[in-house]
DSSP file (Angstrom, degrees, kcal/mol; ACC not computed):
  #  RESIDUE AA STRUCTURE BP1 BP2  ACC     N-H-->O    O-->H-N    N-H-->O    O-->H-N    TCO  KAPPA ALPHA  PHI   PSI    X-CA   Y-CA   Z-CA
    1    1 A X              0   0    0      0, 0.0     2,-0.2     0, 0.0     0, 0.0   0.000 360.0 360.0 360.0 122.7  -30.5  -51.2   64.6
    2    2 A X        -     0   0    0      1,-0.1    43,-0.0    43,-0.0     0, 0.0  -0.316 360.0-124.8 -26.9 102.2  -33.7  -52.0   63.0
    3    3 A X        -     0   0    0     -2,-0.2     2,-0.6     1,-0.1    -1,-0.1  -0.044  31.2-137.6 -53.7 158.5  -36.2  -49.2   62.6
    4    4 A X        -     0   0    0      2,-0.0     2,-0.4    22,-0.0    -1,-0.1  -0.881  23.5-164.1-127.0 124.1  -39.6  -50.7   64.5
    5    5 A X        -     0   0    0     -2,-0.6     2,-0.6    40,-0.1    22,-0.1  -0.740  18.5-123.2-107.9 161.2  -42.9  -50.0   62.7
    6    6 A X        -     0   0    0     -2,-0.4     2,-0.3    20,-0.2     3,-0.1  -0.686  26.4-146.9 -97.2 155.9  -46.2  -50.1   63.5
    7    7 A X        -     0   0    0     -2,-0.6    18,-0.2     1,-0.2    17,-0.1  -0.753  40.1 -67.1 -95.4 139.0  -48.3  -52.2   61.5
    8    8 A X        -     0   0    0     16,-1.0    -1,-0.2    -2,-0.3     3,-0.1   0.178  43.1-169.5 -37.6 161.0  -51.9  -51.7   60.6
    9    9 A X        +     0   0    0     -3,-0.1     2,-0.3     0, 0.0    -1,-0.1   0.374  63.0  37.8-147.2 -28.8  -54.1  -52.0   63.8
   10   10 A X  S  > S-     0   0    0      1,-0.1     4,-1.5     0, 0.0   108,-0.1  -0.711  77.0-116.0-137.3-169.4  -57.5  -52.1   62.2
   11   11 A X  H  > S+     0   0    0     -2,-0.3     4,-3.2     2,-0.2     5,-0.2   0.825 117.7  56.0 -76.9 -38.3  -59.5  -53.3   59.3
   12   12 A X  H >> S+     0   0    0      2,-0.3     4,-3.2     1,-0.2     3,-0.5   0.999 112.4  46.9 -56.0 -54.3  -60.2  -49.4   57.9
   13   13 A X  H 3> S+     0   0    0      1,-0.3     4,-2.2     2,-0.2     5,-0.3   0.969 112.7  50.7 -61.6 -55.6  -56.0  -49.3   58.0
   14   14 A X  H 3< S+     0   0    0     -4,-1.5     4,-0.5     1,-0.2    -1,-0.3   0.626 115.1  47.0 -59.0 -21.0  -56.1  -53.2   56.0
   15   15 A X  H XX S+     0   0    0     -4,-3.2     4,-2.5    -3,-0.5     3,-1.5   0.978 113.1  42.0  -0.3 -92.8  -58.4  -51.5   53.6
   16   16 A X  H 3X S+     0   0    0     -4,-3.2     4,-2.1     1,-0.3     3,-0.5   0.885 118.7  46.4 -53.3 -72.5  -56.6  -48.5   53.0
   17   17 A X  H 3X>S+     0   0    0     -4,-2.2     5,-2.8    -5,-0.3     4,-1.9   0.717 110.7  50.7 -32.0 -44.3  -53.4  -50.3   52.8
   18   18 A X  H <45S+     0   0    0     -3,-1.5    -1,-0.3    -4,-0.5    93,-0.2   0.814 109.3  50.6 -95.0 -35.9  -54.6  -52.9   50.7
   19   19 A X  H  <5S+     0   0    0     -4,-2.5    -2,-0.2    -3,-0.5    -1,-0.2   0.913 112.9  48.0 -78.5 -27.0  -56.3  -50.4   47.8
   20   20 A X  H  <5S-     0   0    0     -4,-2.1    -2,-0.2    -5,-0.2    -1,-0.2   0.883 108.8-135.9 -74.8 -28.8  -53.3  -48.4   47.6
   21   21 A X  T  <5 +     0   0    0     -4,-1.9    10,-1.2    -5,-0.3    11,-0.4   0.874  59.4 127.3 105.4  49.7  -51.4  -51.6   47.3
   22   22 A X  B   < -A   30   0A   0     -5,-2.8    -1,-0.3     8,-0.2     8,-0.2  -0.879  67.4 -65.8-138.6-168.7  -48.5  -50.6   49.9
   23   23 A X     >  -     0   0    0      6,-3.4     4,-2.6    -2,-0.3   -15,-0.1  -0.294  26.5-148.4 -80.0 136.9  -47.3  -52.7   53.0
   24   24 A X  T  4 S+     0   0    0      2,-0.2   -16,-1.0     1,-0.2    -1,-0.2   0.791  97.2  51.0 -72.2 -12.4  -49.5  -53.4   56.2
   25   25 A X  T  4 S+     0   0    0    -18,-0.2    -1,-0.2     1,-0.1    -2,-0.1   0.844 130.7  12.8 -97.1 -25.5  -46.4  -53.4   58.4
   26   26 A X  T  4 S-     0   0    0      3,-0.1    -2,-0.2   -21,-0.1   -20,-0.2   0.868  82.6-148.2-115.8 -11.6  -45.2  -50.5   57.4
   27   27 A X  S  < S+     0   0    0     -4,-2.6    -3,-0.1     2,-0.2   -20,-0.0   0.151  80.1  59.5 133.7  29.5  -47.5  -49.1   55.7
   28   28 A X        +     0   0    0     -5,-0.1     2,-0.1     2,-0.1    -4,-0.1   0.739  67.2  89.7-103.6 -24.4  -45.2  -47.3   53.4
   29   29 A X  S    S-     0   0    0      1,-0.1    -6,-3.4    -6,-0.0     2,-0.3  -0.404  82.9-110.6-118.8 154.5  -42.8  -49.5   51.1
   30   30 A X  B     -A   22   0A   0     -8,-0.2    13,-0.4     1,-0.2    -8,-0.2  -0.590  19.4-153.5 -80.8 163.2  -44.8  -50.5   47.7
   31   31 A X  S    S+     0   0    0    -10,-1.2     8,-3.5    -2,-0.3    -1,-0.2   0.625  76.4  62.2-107.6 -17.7  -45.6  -54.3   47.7
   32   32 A X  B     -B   38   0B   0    -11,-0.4     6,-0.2     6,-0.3     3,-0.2  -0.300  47.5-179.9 -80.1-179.6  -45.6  -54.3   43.7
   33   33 A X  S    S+     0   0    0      1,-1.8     2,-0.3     4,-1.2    -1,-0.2  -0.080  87.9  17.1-117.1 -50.4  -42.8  -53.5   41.2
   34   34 A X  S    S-     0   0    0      3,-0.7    -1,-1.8     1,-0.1     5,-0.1  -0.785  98.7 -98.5-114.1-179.2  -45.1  -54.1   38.1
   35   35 A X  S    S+     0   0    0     -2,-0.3    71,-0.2    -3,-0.2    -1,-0.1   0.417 119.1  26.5 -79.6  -8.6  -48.6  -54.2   38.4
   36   36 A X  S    S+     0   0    0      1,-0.1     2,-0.4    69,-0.1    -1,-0.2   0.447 102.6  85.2-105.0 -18.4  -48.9  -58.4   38.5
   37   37 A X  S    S-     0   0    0      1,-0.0    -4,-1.2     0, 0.0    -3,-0.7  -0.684  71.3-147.9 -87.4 116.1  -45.5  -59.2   40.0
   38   38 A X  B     -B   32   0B   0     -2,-0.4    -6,-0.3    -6,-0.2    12,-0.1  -0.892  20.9-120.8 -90.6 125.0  -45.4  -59.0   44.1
   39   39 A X        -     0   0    0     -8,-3.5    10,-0.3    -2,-0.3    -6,-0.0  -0.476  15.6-140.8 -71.2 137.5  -42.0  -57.9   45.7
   40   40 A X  S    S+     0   0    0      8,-0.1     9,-1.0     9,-0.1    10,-0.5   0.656  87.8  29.4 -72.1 -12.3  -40.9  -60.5   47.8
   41   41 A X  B    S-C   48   0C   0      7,-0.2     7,-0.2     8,-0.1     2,-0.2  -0.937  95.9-109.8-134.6 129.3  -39.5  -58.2   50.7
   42   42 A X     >  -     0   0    0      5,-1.2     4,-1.7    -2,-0.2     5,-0.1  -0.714  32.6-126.7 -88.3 154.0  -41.3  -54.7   51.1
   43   43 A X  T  4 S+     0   0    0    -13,-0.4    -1,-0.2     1,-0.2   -12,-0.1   0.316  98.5  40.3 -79.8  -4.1  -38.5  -52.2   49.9
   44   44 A X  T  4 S+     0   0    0    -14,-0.1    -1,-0.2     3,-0.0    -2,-0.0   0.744 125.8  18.3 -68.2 -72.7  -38.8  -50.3   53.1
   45   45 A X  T  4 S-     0   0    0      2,-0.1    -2,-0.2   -43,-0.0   -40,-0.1   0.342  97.4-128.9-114.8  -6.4  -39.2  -52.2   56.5
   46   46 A X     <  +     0   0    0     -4,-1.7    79,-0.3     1,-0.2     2,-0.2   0.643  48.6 151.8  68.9  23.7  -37.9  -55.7   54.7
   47   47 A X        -     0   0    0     77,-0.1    -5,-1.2    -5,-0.1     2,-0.7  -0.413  49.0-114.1 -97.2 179.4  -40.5  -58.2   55.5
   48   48 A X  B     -C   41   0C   0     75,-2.7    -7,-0.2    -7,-0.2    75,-0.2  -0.792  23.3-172.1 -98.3 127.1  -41.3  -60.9   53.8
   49   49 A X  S    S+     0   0    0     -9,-1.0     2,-0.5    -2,-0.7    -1,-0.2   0.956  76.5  44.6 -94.6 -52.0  -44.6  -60.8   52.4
   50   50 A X        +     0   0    0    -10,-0.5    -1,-0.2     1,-0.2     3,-0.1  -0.837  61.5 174.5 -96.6 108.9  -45.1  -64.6   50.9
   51   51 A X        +     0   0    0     -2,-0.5     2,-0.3     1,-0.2    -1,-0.2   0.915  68.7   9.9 -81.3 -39.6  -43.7  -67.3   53.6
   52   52 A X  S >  S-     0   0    0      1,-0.1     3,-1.2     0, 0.0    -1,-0.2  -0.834  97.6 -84.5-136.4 163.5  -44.6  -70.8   51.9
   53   53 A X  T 3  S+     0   0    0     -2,-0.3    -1,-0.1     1,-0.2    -2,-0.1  -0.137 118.2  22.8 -65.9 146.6  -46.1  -71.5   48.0
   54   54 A X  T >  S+     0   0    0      1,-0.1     3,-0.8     2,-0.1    -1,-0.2   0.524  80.7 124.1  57.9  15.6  -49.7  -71.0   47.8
   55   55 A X  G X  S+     0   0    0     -3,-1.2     2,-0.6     1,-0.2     3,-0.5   0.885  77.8  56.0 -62.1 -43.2  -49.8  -68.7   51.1
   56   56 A X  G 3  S+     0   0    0      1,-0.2    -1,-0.2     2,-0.1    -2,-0.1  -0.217  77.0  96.2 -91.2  24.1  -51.6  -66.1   48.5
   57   57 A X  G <> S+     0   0    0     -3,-0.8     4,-1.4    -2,-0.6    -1,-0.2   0.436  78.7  62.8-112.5   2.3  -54.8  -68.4   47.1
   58   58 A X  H <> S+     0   0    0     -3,-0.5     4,-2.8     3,-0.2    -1,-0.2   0.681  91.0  60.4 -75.0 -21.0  -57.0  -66.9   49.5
   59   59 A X  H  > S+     0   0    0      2,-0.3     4,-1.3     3,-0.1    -2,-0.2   0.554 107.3  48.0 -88.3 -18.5  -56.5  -63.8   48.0
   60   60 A X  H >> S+     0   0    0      2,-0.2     4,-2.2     3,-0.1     3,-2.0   0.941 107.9  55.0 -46.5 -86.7  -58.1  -65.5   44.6
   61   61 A X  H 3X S+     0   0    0     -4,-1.4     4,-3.0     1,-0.3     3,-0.5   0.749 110.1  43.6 -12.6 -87.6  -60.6  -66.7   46.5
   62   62 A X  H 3X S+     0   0    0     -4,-2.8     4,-2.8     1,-0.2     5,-0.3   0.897 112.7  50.9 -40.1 -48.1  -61.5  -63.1   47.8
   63   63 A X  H <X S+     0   0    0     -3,-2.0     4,-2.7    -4,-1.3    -2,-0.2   0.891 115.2  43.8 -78.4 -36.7  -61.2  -61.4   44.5
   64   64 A X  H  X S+     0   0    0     -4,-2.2     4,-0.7    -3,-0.5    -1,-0.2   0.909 106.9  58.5 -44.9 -48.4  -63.7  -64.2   42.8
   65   65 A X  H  X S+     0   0    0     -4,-3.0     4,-1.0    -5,-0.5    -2,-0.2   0.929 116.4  36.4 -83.7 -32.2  -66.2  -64.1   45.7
   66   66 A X  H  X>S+     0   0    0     -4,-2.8     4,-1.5     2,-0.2     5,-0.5   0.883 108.8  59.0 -71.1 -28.9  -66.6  -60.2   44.9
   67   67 A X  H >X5S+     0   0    0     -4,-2.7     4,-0.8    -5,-0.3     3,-0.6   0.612 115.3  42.6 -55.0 -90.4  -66.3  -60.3   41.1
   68   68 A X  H 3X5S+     0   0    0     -4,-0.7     4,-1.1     1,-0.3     5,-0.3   0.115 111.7  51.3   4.0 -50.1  -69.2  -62.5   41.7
   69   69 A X  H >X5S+     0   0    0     -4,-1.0     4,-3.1    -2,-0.4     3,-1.7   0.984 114.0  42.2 -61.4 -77.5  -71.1  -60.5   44.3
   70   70 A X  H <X5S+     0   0    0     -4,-1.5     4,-2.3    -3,-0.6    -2,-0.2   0.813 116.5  47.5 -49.7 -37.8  -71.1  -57.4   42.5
   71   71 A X  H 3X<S+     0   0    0     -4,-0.8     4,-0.5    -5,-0.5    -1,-0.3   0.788 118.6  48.5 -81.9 -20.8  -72.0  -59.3   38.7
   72   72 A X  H <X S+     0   0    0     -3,-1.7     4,-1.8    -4,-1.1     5,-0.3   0.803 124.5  27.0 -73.9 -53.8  -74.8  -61.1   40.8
   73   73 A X  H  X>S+     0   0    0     -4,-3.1     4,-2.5    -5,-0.3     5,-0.5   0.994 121.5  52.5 -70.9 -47.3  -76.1  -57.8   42.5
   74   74 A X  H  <5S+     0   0    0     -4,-2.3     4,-0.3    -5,-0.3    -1,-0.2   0.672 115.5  45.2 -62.2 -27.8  -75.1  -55.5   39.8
   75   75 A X  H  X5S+     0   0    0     -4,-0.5     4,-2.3    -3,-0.3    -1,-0.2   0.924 112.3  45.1-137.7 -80.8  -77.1  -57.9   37.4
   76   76 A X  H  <5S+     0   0    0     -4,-1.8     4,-0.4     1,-0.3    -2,-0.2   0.799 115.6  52.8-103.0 -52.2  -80.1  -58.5   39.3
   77   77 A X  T  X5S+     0   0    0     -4,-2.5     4,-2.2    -5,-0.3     5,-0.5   0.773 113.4  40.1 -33.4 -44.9  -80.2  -54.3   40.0
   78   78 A X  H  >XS+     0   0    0     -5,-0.5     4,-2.4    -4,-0.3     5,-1.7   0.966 113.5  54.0 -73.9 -34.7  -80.0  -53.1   36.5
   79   79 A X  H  <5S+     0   0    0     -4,-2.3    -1,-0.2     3,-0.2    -2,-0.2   0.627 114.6  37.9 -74.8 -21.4  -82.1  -55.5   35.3
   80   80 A X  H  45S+     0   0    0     -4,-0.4    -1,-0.2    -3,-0.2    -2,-0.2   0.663 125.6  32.1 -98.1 -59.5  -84.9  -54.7   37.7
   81   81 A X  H  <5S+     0   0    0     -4,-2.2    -2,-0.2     1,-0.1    -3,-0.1   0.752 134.7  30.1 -89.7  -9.2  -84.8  -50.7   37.9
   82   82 A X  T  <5S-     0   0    0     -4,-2.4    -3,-0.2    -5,-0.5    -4,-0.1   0.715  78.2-156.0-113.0 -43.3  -83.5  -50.3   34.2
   83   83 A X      < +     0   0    0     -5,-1.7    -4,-0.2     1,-0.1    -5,-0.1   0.604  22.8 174.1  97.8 -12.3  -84.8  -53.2   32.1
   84   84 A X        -     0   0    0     -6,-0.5    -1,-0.1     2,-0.1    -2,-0.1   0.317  41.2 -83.7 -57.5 165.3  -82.2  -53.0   29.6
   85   85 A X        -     0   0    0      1,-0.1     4,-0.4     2,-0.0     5,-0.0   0.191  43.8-107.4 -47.4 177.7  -82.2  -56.2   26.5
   86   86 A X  S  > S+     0   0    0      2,-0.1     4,-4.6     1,-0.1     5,-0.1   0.772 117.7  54.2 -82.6 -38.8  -80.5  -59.4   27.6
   87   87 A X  H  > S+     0   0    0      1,-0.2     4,-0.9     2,-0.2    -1,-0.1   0.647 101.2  48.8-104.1  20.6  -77.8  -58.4   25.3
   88   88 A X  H  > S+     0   0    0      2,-0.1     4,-2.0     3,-0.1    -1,-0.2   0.591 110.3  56.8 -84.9 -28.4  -76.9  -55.1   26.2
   89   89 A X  H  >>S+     0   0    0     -4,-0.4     4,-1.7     2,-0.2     5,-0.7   0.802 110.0  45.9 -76.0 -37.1  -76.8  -56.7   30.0
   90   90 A X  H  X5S+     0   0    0     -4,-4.6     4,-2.9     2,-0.2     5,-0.3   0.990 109.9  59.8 -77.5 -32.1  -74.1  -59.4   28.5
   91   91 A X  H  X5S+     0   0    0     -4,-0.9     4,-1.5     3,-0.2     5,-0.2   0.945 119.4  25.3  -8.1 -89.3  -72.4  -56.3   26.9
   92   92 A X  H  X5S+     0   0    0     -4,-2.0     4,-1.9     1,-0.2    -3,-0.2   0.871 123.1  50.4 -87.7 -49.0  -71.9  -54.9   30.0
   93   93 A X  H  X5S+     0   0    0     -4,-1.7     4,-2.7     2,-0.2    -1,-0.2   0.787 112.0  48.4 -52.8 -42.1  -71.8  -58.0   32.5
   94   94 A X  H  X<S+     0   0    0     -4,-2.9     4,-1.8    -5,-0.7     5,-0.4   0.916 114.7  45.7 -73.2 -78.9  -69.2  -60.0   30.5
   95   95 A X  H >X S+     0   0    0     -4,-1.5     4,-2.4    -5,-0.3     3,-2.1   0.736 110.9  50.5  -4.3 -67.7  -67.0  -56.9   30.2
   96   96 A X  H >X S+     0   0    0     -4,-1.9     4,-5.6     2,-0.3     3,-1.2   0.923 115.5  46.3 -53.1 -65.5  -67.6  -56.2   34.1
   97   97 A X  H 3X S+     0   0    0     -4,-2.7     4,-0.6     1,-0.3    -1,-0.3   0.832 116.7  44.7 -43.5 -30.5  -66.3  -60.4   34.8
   98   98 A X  H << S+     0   0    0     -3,-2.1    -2,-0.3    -4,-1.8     4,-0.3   0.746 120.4  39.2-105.3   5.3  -63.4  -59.9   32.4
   99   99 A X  H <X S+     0   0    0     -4,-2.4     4,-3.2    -3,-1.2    -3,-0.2   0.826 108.5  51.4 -67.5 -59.0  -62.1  -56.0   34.0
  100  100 A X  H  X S+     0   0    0     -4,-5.6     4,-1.5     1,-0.2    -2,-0.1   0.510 100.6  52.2-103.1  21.9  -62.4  -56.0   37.2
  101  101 A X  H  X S+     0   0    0     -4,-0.6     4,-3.1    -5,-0.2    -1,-0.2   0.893 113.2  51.6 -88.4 -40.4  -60.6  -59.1   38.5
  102  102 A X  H  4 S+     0   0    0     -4,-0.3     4,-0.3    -5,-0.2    -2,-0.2   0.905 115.5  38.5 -47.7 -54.0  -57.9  -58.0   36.6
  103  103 A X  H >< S+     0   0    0     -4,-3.2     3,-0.8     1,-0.1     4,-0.4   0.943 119.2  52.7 -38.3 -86.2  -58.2  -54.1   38.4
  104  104 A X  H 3X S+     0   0    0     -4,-1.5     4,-1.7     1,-0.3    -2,-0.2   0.665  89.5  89.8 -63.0 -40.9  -59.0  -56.0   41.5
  105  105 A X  T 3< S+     0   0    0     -4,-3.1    -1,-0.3     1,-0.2    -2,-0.1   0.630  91.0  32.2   9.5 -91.5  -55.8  -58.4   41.4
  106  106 A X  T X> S+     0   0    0     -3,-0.8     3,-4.2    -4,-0.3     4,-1.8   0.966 118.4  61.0 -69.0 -57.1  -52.9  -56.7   43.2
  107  107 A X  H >> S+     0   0    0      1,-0.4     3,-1.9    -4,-0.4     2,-1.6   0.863 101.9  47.1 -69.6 -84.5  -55.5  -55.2   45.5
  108  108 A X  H 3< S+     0   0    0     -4,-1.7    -1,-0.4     1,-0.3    -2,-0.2   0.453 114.9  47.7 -61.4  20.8  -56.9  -58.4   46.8
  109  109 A X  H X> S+     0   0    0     -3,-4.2     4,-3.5    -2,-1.6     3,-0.7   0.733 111.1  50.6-101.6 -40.6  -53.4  -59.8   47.4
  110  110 A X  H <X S+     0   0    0     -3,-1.9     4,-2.9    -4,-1.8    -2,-0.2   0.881 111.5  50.1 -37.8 -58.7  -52.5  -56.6   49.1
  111  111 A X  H 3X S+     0   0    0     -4,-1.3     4,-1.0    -5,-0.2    -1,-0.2   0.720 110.3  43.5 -22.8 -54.2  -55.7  -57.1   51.1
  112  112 A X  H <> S+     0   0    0     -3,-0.7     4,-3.4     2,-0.2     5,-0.5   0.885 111.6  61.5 -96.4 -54.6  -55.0  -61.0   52.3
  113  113 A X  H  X S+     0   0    0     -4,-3.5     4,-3.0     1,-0.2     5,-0.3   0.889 112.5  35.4 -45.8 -78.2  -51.2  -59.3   53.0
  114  114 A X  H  X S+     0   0    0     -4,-2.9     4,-2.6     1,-0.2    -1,-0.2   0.733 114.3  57.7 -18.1 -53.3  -53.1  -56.7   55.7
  115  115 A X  H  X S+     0   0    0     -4,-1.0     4,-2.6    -3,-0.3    -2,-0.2   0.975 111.9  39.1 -56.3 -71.6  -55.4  -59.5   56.8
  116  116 A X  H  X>S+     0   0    0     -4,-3.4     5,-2.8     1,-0.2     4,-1.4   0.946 114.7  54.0 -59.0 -29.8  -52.2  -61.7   57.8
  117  117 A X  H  <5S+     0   0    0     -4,-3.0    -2,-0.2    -5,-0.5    -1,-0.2   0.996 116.0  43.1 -68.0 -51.4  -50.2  -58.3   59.4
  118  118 A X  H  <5S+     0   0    0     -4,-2.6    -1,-0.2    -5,-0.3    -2,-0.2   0.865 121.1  42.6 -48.0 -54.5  -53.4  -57.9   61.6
  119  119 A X  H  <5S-     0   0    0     -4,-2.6    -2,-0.2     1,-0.0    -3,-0.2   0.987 142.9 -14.1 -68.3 -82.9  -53.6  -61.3   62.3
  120  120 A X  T  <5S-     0   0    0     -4,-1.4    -3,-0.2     1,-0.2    -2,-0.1   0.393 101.0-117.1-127.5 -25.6  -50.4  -63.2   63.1
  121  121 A X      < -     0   0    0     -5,-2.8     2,-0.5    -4,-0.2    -1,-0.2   0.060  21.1-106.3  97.2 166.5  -47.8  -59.9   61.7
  122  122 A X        -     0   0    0     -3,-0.1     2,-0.2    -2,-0.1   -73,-0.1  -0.994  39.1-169.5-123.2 156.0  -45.8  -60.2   59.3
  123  123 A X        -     0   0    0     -2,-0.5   -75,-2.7   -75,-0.2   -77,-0.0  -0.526  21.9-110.1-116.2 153.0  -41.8  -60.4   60.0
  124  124 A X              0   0    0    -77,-0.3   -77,-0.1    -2,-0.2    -1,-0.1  -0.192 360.0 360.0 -85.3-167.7  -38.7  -60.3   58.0
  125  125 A X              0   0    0    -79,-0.3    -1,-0.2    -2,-0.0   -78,-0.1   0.466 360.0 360.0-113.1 360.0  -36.4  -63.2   57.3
């Protein structure tokens, strides 16, 4: 018999879950094995994290619409209380664009994973 977990319950738990990068249903088993690569089953409670192709393009979508926020706010903030040159601000603003979607990656798939356990659950095969 099939252990029964609970699954995150709130957004603060799809948060947390989704920056540590481990499963919203169980909220233990890791969802990565390398740091791009998503396990298709969490190694733990067994569900299946991806049902159909392209289930996971919202999770672009989220990780764009913040790089974006933050290099729009972060931009328009430095530039205002600091002053800095134009090209010490592409220094640092091109950097920012080409870092943190890559940091942010696993996270915002991890994220959209919570978002669907919250939502609709996810289940094993």
């Amino acid at each position: 018999m099939k252990e029964k977990y609970e699954g995150v319950q709130s957004f603060t738990e799809v948060f947390s879950c989704g920056m540590k990068r481990i499963c919203p249903a169980c909220k233990q088993g890791k969802m990565f094995r390398t740091y791009f690569k998503m396990n298709d089953h969490c190694p733990v409670c067994g569900v299946k994290y991806e049902r159909e192709a392209g289930e996971y393009i919202v999770a672009m979508y989220i990780n764009i619409f913040l790089t974006e926020f933050l290099f729009i706010t972060g931009y328009l903030l430095t530039n205002h209380f600091f002053g800095w040159s134009t090209g010490t601000q592409i220094v640092i603003w091109a950097s920012f664009n080409a870092l943190f979607p890559t940091w942010f990656y696993p996270r915002s798939k991890a994220l959209w994973a919570g978002g669907l356990q919250l939502g609709s659950g996810l289940y094993s095969d």
